[in-house]
N, C-alpha and C positions, 0 to 999 in steps of 0.2 A: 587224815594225816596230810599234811600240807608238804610242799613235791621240796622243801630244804631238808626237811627231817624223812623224807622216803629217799632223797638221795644218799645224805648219811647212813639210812639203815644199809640200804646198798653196800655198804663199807664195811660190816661185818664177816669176820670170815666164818663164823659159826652161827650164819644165819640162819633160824630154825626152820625155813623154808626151802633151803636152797636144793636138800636132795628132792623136792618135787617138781626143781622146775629141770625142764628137757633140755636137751640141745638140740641146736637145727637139725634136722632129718637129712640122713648124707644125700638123701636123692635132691635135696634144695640147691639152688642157684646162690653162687659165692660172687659177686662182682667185686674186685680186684681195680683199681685205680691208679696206675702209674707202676711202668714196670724195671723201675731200679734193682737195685739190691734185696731193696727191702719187701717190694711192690710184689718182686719173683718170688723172693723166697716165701711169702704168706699164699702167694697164685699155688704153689707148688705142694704148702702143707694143705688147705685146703681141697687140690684135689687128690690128694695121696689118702684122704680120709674119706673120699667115695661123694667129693662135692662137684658138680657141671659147675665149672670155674670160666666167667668170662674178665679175659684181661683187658684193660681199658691203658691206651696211650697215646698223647697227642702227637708222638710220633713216630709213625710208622716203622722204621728201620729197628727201633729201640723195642719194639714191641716184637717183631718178627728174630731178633735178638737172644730177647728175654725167653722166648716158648723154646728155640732151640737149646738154648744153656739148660732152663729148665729141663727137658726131656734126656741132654745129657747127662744130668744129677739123677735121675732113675737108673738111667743109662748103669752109672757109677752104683749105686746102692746095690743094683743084681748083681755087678759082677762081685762086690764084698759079700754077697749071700744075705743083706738085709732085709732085701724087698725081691718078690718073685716075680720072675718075668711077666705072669699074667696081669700080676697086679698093677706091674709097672706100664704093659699097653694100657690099661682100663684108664691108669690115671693120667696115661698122657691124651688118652684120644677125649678123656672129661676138659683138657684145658683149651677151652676158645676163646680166639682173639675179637676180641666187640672194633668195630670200626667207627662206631661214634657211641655217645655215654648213650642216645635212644634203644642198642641193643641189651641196655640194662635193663629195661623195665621188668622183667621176671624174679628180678636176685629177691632172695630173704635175708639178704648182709649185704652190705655194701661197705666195704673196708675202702680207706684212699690212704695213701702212701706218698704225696705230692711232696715235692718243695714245703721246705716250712716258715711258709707266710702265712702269717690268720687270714689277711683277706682271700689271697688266692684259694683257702678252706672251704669259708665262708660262701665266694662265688659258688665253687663246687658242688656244695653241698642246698644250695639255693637252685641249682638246677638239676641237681638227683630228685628233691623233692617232690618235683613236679615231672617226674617220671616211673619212677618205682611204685611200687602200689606202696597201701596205707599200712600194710603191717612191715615192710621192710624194715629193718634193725640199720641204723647209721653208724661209723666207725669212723674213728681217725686213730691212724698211726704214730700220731704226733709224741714225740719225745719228750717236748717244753712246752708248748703251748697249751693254753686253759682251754682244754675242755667246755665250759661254761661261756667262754668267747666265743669258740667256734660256733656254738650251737645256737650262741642269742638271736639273731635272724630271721631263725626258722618258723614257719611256722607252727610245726611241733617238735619242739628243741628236747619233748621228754623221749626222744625216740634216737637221739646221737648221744653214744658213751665214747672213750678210750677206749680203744685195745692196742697197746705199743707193745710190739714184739721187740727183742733185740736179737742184732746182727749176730753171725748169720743166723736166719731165722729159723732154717731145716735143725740148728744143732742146738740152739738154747733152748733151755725149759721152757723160761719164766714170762709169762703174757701179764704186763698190768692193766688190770680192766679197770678205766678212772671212770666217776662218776661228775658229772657237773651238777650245779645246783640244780638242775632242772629236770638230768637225767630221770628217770623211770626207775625204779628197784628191778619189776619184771625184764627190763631189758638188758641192765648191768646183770643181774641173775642167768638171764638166756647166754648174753655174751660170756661169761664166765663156764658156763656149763659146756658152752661150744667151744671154748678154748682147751680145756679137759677133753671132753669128746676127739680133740685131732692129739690127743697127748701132750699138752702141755701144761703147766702147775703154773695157775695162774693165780692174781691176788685181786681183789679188791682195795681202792686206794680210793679218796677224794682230790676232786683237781684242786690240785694248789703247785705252787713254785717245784719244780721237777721232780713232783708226784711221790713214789721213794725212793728209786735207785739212785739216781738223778741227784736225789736233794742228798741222802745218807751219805751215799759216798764222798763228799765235799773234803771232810777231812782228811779221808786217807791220802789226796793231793795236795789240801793245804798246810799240813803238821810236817810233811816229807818236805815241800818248800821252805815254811818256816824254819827246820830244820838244816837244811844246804846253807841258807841265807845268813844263820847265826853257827855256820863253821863247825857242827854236832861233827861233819863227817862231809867225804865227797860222795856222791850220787849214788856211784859201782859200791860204796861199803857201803849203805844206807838202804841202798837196796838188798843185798845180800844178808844184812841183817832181817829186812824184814820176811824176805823168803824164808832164811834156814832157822831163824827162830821165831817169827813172828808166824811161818806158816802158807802167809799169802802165793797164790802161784806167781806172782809176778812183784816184783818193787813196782814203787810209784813211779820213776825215775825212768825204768821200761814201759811202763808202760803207760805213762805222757807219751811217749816217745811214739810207740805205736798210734795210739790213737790217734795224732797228733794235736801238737800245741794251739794250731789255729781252732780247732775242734773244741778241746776243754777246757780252753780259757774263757772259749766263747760261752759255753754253757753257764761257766763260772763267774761270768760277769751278768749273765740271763740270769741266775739265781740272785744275785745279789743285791740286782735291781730290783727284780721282781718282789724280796724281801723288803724292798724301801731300807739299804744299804746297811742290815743287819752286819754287823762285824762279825758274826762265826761266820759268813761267806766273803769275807775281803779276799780279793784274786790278789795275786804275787805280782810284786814287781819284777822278780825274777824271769816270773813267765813271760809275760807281760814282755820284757826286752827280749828271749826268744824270740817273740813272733814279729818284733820292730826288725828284727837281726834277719829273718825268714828261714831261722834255724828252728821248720815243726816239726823235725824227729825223723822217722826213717822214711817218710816218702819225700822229705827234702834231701836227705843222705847226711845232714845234724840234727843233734835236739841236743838233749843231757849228753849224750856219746855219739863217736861218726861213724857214719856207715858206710859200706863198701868198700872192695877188694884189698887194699889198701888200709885200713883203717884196723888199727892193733885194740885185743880185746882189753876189755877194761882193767885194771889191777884193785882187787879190793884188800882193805886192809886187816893183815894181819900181827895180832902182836909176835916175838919170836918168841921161840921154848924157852919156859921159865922151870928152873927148880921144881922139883914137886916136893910139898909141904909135907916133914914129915910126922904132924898133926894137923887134926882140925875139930875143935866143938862145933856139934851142929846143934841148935834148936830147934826140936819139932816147932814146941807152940811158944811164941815171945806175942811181946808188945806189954805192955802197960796191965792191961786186962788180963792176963793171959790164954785171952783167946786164940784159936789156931788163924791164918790165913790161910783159905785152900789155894792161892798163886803159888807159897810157896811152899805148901805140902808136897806138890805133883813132885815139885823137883827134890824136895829132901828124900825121895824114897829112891831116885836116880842117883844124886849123884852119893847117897850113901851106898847103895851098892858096888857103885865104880870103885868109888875111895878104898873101900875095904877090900875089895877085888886085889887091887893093884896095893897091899901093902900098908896105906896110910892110915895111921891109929886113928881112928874117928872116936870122939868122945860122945856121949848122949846126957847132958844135963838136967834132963827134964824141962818144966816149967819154968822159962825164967821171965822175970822183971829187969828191965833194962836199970843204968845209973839212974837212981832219984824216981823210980817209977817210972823212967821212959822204955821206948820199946830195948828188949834184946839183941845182940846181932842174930842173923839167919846163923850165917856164918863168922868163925873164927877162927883167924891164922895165924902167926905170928906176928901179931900183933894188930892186922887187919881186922876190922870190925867191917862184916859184908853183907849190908842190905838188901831186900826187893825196894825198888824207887817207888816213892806215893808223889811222885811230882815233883819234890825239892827237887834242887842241885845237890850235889854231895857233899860241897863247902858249905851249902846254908846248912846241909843238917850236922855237919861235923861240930859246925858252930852252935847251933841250937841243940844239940845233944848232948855233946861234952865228948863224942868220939873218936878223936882227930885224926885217925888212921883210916877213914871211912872210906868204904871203899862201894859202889852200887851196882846190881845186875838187873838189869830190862827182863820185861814179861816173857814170858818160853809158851808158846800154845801146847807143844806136845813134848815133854823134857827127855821120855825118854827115843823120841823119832829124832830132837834137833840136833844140828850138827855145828851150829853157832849161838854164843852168845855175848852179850856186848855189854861193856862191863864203865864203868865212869870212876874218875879219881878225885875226892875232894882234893882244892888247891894245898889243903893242909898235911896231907897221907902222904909219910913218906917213902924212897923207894925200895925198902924190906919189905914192907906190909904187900905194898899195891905187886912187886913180884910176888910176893906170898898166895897174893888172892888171883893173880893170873894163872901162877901153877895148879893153885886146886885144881882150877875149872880145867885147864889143860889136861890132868892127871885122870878127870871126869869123862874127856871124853868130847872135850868141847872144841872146837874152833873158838878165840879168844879177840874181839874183836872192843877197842877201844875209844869211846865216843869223847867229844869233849863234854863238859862237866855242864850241858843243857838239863834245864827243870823237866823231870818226866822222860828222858831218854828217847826211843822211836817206837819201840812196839807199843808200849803201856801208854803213853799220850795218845797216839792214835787211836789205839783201842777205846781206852776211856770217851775220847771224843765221835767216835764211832757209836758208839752204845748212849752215847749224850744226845748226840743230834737222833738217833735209833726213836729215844724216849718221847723225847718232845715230839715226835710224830706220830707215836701212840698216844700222848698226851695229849694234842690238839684234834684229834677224831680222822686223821689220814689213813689209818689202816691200824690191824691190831697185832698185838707184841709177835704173834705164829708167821702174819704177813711179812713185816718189814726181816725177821729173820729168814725166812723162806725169798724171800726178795733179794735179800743181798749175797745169796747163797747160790742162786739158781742164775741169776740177773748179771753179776760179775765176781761171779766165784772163788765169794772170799770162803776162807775154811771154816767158818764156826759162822754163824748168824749173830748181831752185834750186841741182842740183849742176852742170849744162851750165853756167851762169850763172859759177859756181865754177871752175869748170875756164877760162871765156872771161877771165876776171880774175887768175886765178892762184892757186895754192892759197897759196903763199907772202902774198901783199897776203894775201889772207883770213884768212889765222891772224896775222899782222902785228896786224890790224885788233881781230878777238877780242882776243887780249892783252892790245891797249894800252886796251880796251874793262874789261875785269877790271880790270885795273892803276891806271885812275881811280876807276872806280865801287867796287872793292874788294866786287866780289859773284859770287856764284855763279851767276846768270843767265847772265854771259857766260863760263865756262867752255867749254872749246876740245871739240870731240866727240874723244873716244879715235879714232874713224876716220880723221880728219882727220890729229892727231898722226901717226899710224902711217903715212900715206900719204907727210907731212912726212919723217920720219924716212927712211923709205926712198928718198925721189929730192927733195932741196927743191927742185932746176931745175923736176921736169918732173913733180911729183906731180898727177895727173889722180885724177878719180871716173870719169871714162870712158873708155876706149879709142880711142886716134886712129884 
């Protein structure tokens, strides 16, 4: 097997080898590379899991620093009851400071944590070589950078993989173990087994443009800007939306803000390059004058919103109390076909409850066929005809349907947890109907929250394009459909993993949604993943990313 096709196998996460390989033995030597944030906190889990951790830093002060913060985070975990006193001496008196990279010669890992320049990698790792013995295992922390760059060099570049932790690195799961074209399968396999071993859910990925977290997440920052930029909504409702209905712990909007904007813009121009100026990664103009303005969010005291003392919290918007309808047809199953959508099953079984709870004669129609064979409404009010969004605007499909009254509701992750939903007006629907379809939702239970009449709304674009970019990553051999879910889950803590997600809404709605997302914008951004297609083609009922 030639070392392209053994570093790919490396990337499976149901490698039928991989319960035979070990993990380093905790009595092994962890050599540690640069003692940052990131540098510490891997010094820290390392020796917390029974490893003689030497920490390497070219400067002193940083280094004597790092050991005392470290020792205080033990310090911190006994008095919470997490870690027992004994434990906590063992693993502080395991962590030694190296006062030149020669005190490394013993480590069985050598992880580095540096600045991230390739060259300055590259040097690094050009002179561990010639120090460590010959089974040492090679590591870089690196976020962006290829793998496969760092390692070209060497003189045995099959023995340096990825292992990117993310910050803080004591409290996140998720370790990506990247493979380079050169890397070793045995060694991505050992490093993956060793990232397990100190309790972390690690994945297997191949180096390419910011690996998965890095790459998948793209959209969730850039549908949320493309959104502010075409007036869907201001920031504080956009976000709020995608918290109370979309799920996510945080909007995009907070958190740019936190991470700041010099931060993921930059990644985001890294990817985009890296892509050879792939349009699904065009950075925002928007951001983009943030960080010309030097408004990165909260460690400047602006971003999207201002921080400090002084600084009033955001207003998001709400529609006011509407009437409550007093009917409504609901359609379990509509469209064309009459097949069901399970996006908008979850919620007919909610808000039929609420309705009838409180009063409102809900009707049950059964099966229907929309005017002329097009789809049904979900919903109907007096006079409102109340879609789930598949991408159009409301005015294209009021126009394209025949329903003039059309009214759209955005994706809900959990219908009966959300306490927002966000709802769109065709420019044609007038204002009996669009009160009509606010009160429902009001009457439901909902927070009512009103976007302008953008193709695809916030949750369901995103999501679609989450689970698009998700696919092509499965699709081109980066890691498999269990990884990139478990990766965006564990890595930055979105609530459902992006092809699960996929599969809970329907692959059908999803490539729906894509389409008519191409078909307005007339760009290659939102082109359909070939994976996606191919799954389409073969079963459009029941085409899954996963296995029931």
């Amino acid at each position: 097997m030639n070392e392209i096709s053994t570093s790919q196998a490396a990337t499976s996460q149901a490698s039928t080898n991989q319960a035979a390989v070990q993990p380093l033995p905790p009595g092994s030597v962890v050599a540690v590379i640069g003692s940052g944030a990131m540098g510490a906190g891997i010094a820290q889990v390392a020796a917390a899991a029974g490893h003689t951790v030497r920490l390497f830093d070219t400067r002193p002060d940083a280094l004597d620093q790092a050991i005392a913060g470290i020792g205080a985070g033990f310090d911190k975990l006994v008095a919470k009851g997490r870690m027992q006193a004994p434990d906590a001496d063992g693993a502080r008196a395991r962590l030694l400071p190296a006062k030149s990279l020669d005190e490394l010669h013993d480590a069985a890992l050598a992880i580095e944590a540096v600045v991230e320049d390739v060259q300055v990698k590259r040097e690094l790792f050009a002179r561990l070589e010639g120090i460590v013995g010959a089974d040492c295992i090679l590591a870089t922390n690196t976020s962006s950078i290829s793998v496969t760059a760092i390692a070209a060099p060497l003189q045995r570049p099959e023995r340096l993989a990825g292992m990117h932790f993310f910050n803080p690195v004591p409290l996140m799961a998720l370790v990506e173990v990247i493979s380079g074209v050169a890397t070793g399968r045995a060694v991505a396999d050992t490093v993956y087994a060793t990232a397990a071993a100190w309790g972390k859910q690690p994945v297997h990925a191949t180096s390419t443009p910011g690996f998965i977290v890095n790459r998948v997440a793209r959209p969730f920052y850039a549908e949320a800007l493309r959104l502010l930029n075409e007036r869907a909504g201001d920031a504080a409702t956009i976000d709020a939306v995608m918290r109370e209905a979309g799920g996510f712990r945080m909007g995009p909007f907070e958190l740019m803000d936190l991470i700041g904007h010099d931060v993921n813009f930059a990644v985001t121009q890294s990817v985009f390059a890296a892509y050879f100026n792939d349009p699904r990664f065009t950075p925002s103009v928007l951001q983009q004058e943030l960080v010309n303005a030097g408004f990165l969010g909260r460690k400047s005291g602006r971003g999207f919103y201002r921080y400090g003392g002084d600084a009033l919290p955001p207003q998001v918007q709400n529609e006011p109390q509407a009437e409550r309808p007093h009917g409504v047809r609901v359609t379990r199953a509509h469209g064309a076909s009459g097949a069901s959508n399970p996006a908008f099953d979850a919620l007919h079984d909610v808000v039929n409850a609420r309705l009838a709870a409180t009063g409102v004669d809900v009707a049950h129609p059964g099966l229907l066929d929309g005017v002329e064979g097009r789809e049904a409404p979900a919903f109907h009010a007096h006079g409102a005809s109340i879609f789930l969004t598949d991408g159009r605007s409301a005015t294209q499909r009021a126009a394209d349907d025949g329903y003039e009254d059309t009214v759209l509701f955005d994706l809900l992750l959990d219908p009966a947890g959300a306490t927002r939903i966000a709802l769109a007006r065709a420019d044609q629907c007038g204002e009996v109907a669009w009160q009509a379809a606010v009160g429902l939702f009001q009457a439901a239970g909902f927070a009512v929250t009103r976007l302008d009449d953008v193709p695809g709304m916030a949750v369901m674009r995103t999501v679609a394009m989450l689970a698009n970019e998700a696919a092509d990553a499965v699709n081109q051999g980066v890691c498999s459909a269990a990884a990139v879910d478990l990766a965006m889950q564990k890595g930055v803590n979105y609530p459902c993993g992006p092809l699960a997600w996929a599969d809970a809404i329907g692959l059908r709605q999803v490539g729906a949604v894509l389409a008519n997302l191409a078909d307005v914008y007339g760009e290659d951004r939102y082109r359909m993943s070939p994976l996606l297609r191919r799954k389409l083609a073969a079963d459009p009922l029941e085409a899954r990313f996963h296995a029931r």
